[in-house]
N, C-alpha and C positions, 0 to 999 in steps of 0.2 A: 427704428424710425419707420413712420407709415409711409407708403408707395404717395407721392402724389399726386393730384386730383388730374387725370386727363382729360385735358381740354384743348388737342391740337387733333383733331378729328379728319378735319384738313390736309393732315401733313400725312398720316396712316389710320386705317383703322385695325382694331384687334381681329382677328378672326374669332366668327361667330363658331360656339362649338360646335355647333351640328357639320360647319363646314370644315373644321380641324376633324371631325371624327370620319369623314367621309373622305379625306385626303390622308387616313392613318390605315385605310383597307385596299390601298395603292402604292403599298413603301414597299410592305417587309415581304419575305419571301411565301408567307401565307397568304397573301395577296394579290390582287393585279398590279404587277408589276413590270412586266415587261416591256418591249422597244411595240409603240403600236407600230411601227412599221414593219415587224416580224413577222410577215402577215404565214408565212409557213409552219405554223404552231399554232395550237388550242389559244396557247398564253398572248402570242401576239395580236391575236384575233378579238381576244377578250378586251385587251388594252383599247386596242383601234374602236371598237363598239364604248367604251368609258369616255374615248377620246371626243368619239362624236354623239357622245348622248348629250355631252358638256355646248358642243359645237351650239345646238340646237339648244339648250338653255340660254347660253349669251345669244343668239339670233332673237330667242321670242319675247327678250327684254326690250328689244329695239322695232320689233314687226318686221328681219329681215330674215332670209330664207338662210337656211344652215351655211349650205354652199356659199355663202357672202363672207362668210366670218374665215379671216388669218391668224393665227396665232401666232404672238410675239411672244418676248419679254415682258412686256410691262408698257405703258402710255408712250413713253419717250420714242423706245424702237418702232411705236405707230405712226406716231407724227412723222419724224423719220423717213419710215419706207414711205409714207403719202406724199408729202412736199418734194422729196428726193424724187421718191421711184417715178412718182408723178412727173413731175417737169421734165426729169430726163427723157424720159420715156416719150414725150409730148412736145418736143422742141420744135415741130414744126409746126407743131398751134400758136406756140408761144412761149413767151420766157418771159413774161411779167406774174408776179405773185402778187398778191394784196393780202395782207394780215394785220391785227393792231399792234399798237405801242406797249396793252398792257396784258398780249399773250403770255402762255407760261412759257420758260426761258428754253423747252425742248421745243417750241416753235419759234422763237426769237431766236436763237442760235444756230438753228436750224435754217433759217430767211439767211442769214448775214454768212452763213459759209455756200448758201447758192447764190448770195453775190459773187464773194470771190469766186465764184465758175463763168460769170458772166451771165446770171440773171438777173433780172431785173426786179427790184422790190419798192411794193408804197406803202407804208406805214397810216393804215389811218387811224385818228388821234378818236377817245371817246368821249362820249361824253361825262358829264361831271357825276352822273351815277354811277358808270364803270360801262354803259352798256355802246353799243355800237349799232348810231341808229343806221337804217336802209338810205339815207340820205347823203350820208356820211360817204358812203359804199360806194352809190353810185357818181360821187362825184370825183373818183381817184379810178372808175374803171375805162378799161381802154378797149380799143378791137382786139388786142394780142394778148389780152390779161388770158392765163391758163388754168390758174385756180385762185382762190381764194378761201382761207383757212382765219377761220373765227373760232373762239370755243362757245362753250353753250353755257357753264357758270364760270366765273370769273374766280380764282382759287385764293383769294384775297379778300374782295370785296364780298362776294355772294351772289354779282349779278348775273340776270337772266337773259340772257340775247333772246331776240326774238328770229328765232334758224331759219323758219319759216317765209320768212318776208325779206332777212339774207341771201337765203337760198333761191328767192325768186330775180333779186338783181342780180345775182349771180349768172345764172341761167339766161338772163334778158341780154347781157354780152356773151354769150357760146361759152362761157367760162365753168369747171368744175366746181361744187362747193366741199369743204373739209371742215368735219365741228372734231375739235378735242373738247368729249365729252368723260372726263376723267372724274370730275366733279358734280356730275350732273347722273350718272349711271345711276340705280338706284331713288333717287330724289324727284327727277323730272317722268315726266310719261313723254318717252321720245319714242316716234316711230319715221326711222328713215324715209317710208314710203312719202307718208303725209306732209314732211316737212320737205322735202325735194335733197334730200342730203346722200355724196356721193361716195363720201369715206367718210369714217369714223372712227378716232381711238377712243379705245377703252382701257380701263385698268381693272385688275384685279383686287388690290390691297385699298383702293379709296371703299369698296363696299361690302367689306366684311370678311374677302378673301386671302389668298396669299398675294406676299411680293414676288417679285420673278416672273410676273406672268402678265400678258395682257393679249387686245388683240386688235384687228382692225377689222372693220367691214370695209368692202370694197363692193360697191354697186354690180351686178352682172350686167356688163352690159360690151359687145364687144369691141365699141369706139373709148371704152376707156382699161388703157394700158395700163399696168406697174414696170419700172425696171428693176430685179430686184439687188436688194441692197450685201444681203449674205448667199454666197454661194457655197453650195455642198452638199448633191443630192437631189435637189429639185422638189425639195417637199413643199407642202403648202399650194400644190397647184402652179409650183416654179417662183413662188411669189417669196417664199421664208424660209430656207434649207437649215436643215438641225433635228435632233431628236427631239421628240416632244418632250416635255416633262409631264408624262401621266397626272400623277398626285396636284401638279399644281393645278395645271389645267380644269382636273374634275372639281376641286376646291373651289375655282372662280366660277362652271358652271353652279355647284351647287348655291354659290353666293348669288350668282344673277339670278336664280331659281325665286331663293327667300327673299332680293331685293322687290321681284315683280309682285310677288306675293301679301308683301308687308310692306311695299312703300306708303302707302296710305297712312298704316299707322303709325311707321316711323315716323310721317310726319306732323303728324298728329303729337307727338311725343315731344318730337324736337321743337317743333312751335311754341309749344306751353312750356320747353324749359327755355324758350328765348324770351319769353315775354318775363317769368319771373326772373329770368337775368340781370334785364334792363329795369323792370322795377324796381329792382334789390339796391341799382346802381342808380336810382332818377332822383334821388336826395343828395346825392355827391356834385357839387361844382365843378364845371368847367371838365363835360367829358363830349367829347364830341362822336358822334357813330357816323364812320363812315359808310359802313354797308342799309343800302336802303332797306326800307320797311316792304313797299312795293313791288313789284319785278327780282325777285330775291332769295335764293332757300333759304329757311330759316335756320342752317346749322350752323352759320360763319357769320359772325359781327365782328367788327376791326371797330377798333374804340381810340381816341386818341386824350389823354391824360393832359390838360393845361399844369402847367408847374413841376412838371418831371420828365426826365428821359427816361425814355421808353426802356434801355438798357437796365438801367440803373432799378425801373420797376419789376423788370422779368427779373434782377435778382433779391429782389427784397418778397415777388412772389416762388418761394422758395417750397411751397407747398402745391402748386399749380404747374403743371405743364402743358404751358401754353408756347406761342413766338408772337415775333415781329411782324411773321409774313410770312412768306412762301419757304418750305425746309429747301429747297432746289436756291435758294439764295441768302440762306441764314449765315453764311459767313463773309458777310458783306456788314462794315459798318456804317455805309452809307444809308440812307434813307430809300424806303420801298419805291422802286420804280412805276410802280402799278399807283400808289397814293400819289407820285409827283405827275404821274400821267392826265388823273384826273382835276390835277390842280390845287391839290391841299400843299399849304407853305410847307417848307423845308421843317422849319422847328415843330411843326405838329405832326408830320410823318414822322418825325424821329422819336415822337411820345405814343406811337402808335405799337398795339399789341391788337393780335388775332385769334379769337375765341372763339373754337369748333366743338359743338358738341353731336351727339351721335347715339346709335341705341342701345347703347348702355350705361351712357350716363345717365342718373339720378338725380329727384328734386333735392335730397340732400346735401349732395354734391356741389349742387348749383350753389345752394344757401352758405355752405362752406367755405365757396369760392368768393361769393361778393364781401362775405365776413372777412376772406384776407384782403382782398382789395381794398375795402374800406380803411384799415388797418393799416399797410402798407401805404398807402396814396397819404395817406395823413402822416405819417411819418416823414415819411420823404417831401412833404410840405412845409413840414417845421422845420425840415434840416434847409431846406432851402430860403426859407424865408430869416433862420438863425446867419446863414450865412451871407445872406446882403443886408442882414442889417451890423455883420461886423467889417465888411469889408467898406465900404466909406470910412469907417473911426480907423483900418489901417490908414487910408489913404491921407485923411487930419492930421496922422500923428507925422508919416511921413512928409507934407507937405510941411507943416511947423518945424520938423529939422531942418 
């Protein structure tokens, strides 16, 4: 049986080989391997120099100075130490946060366990594109607000905040601003400086690199604090204590490297295979596209199927791996939070599927894909329409006993 077609681009992407081949001369014992922190040896020294060549790759994807950049884990542990380390750190600014309704859930969960500390949180609602306008913003900000934390794409719909014009109401109350930019690395042209933005996460695995790894920027600036969240060592500047992982680390440099390089034509690529997507699919009845045309990467289109649940479609596309939504809530049977946010009914969120493509998908691919869709959608059309037109003659027969 053939590998099926990926199309959750969204959820991970593959590592690109050049960034697999340059994270396999960092493992083995003929390689740089060792603790960068071992700084009393050739080898430790070597690492540390790999460590911070990477430093300065993620920095010049964003326009921020090496020194800015923390290395995590991965997006999650960013958000995290920002919202966490941040307010705690800052309680005497203030203890109100402001974030949206259709955050990713390592910032929504994140907000709702700094309630239970006893801060303060306002939820603002978006608008019906996914995006969250400067209007919005400023009318839930206060004198005590201490940060406020938007992402830059929306890991669902596709949309684009505008960080810029966030970042400025943000700043108009003394307040910090936080983009989880996990979806947006690679895609968007973000530069910290220009947009007024004072943390940032990133990830590794959304742009071609490994899992396990991400990082944060944190502004130099020495009125803004971290308290940090892992203790052990004082690495990171006292901000993120732990051993580095060499190998991942250099892998995400070398991704942010090829992302700065070739985002252009990645999107170049990914555009022409969104538009023969939606082509493929513009003869089919009753599909609705939530993610806008406008304000938008074009990697991620969320589609909603009139006449089928969405379940029931993800297994009839059995050749396709796609989802519902965001992988951080795919064991959820409820309907997408992020789709009910903006206001799409219940019954058409629950027919909705999410469809990422990426630079290595193929126009063939794409054609493949719409050919099962098509395929699939029609099917589960017939069974359903087979099945309310037998269910009333149960209900006759039963009713005449």
């Amino acid at each position: 049986m053939s590998a099926p077609i990926y199309l959750d681009y969204a959820a991970t992407t593959p590592a690109d080989p050049r960034v697999v081949d340059k994270m396999m001369r960092h493992l083995g014992q003929d390689g740089v391997f060792a603790n960068p922190a071992s700084r009393s040896h050739m080898p430790g020294w070597l690492a540390e120099q790999a460590v911070e060549g990477a430093r300065r790759q993620v920095a010049d994807l964003i326009n921020a100075d090496p020194r800015e950049i923390v290395w995590t884990s991965g997006a999650t542990e960013a958000d995290n130490l920002a919202l966490i380390g941040f307010l705690r750190a800052n309680r005497a600014r203030g203890r109100h946060l402001v974030t949206s309704t259709i955050e990713h859930k390592a910032i929504i969960d994140t907000a709702i366990a700094l309630e239970a500390e006893g801060f303060e949180v306002s939820w603002v609602a978006p608008e019906s594109d996914g995006r969250v306008s400067p209007e919005a913003l400023r009318r839930v900000m206060r004198p005590d607000t201490a940060l406020v934390s938007l992402m830059a794409v929306n890991n669902e719909l596709g949309s684009i905040n505008d960080l810029a014009a966030l970042s400025a109401v943000s700043h108009e109350f003394g307040a910090r601003f936080h983009v989880d930019a996990a979806q947006a690395s690679g895609r968007l042209a973000l530069d910290v400086e220009a947009m007024g933005i004072d943390l940032m996460s990133l990830s590794g695995h959304k742009v071609y690199g490994p899992k396990g790894v991400g990082a944060l920027y944190v502004r130099r600036d020495p009125d803004l604090r971290l308290e940090a969240l892992i203790h052990g060592g004082g690495h990171e500047r006292g901000m993120r204590s732990g051993t580095l992982p060499t190998h991942q680390i250099v892998g995400m440099g070398e991704a942010f490297e090829l992302a700065r390089d070739e985002r252009e034509r990645d999107a170049r690529h990914v555009d022409a295979l969104r538009q023969r997507f939606l082509d493929g699919l513009s003869e089919c009845q009753g599909i609705h596209n939530h993610s806008p045309l406008a304000d938008s990467v074009p990697n991620i289109v969320n589609l909603a199927f009139d006449g089928v649940d969405g379940e029931s479609l993800l297994m009839a596309l059995r050749g396709l791996a796609v989802s519902t939504g965001s992988a951080c809530n795919s064991a959820s049977v409820e309907p997408s939070y992020v789709l009910k946010g903006i206001g799409i009914p219940r019954t058409q969120a629950l027919a909705s599927i999410r469809f990422s493509f990426g630079r290595f998908t193929t126009a063939d691919e794409i054609d493949r894909a719409v050919d099962e869709i098509r395929r699939a959608l029609a099917g589960l059309r017939r069974e359903s329409e087979t099945l309310a037109d037998t269910v009333p003659n149960r209900q006759t027969a039963t009713n005449h006993r």
